[in-house]
C-alpha positions as CSV (number, residue, x, y, z in Angstrom):
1,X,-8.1,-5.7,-17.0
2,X,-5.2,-6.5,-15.1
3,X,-5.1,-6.5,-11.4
4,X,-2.9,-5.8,-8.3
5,X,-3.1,-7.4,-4.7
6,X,-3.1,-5.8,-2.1
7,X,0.1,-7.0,-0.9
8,X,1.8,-5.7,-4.1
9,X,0.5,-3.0,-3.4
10,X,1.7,-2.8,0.7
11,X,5.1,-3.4,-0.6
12,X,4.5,-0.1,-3.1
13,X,4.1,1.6,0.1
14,X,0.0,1.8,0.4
15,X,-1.5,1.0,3.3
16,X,-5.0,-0.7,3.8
17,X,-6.3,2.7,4.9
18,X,-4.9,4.5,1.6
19,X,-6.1,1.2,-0.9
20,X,-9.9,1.8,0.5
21,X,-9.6,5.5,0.6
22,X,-8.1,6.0,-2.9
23,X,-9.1,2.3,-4.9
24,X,-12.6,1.3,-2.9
25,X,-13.3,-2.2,-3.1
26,X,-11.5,-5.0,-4.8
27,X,-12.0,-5.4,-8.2
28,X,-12.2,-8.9,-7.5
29,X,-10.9,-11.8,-5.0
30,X,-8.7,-14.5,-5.9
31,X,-8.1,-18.0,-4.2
32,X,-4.5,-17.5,-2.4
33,X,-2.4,-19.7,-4.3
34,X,0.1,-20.2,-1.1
35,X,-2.9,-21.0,1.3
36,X,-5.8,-23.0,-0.6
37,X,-8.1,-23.0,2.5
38,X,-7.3,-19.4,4.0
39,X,-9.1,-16.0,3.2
40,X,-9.4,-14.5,-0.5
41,X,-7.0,-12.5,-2.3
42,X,-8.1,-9.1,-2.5
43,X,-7.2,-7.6,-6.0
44,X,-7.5,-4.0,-7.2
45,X,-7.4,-2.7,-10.9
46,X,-3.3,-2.1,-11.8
47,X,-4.1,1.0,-14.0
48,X,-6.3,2.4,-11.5
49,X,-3.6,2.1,-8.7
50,X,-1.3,3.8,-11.0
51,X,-3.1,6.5,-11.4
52,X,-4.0,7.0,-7.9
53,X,0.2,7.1,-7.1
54,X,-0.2,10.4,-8.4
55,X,-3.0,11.7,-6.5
56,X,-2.0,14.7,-4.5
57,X,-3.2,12.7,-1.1
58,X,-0.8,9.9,-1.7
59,X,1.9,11.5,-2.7
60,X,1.5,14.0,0.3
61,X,0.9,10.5,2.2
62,X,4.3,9.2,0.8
63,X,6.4,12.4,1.8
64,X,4.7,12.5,5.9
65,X,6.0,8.3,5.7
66,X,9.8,9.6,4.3
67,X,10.0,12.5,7.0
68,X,8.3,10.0,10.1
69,X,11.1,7.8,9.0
70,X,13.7,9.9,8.8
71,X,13.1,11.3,12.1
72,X,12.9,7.9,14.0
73,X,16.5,7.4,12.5
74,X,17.2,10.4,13.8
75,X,16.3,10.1,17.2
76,X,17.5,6.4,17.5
77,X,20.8,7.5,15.9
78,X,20.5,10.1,18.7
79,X,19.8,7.5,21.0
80,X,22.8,5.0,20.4
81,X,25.2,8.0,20.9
């Protein structure tokens, strides 16, 4: 089984929220390999998280992100006129 952290999976635009909502608990935890002595890695099965990318909730989860986004560059383009 191969597995995912969590911050690959930040970075594939989840959030904490979304990983527990749509993936449940880590498949397993892994020593961080940057920071021996700090918390565990959190790590979530990779097939699984692909297949909850097309979940209807995260892709609706995904558009809300691009319009919030869009918007603040609206209004701070608006802004900076």
């Amino acid at each position: 089984m191969r597995a995912i952290s969590q911050s690959s999976l930040i970075k594939r635009g989840w959030t904490k929220r979304l990983i527990s909502t749509l993936l449940g608990q880590p498949i397993k935890l892994m020593t961080n390999p940057y920071w021996w002595a700090g918390p565990k890695m959190k790590a979530y099965d990779l097939d699984a998280s692909l297949e909850a990318e097309k979940d209807p909730r995260f892709q609706l989860f995904q558009i809300q992100r691009a319009r919030r986004r869009e918007a603040a560059l609206s209004h701070q383009k608006e802004l900076s006129q």
